[in-house]
C-alpha positions, 0 to 999 in steps of 0.5 A: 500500500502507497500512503500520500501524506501532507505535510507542512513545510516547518516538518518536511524541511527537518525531514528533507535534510536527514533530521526528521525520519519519522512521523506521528500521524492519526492512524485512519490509514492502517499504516503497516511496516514495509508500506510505502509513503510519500510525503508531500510538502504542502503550503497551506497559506497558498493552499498548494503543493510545493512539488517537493516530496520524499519518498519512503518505506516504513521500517517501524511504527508503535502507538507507545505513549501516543494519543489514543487513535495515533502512531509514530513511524519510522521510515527509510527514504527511498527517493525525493522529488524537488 
């Protein structure tokens, strides 16, 4: 399964140059180890995508100490579009 995910350009700038390789995220998509993401950098004060997305793998997720319904990820870059 390929998960398309937002994510605000303040996140995706700490994930775009190594710093960030996980997520917290409601979990209302069934996330699964080996599951594919992309992660799409997205200005909600234009309200449009910026064209830059990373993709990955999820290598790891738990709900340890998160909000009920939510998950953290882990996940291994794959390739990156700009």
């Amino acid at each position: 399964m390929t998960h398309q995910l937002k994510i605000w350009p303040t996140f995706f700038q700490v994930a775009w140059v190594g710093d960030k390789p996980f997520e917290i995220r409601k979990n209302d998509r069934n996330f699964q180890e080996r599951d594919e993401i992309t992660l799409s950098e997205y200005n909600s004060e234009e309200d449009d995508y910026t064209g830059r997305e990373i993709d990955g793998i999820i290598t790891y997720i738990t709900s340890f100490k998160q909000k009920k319904g939510y998950v953290v990820f882990s996940y291994e870059e794959t390739g990156r579009r700009e």
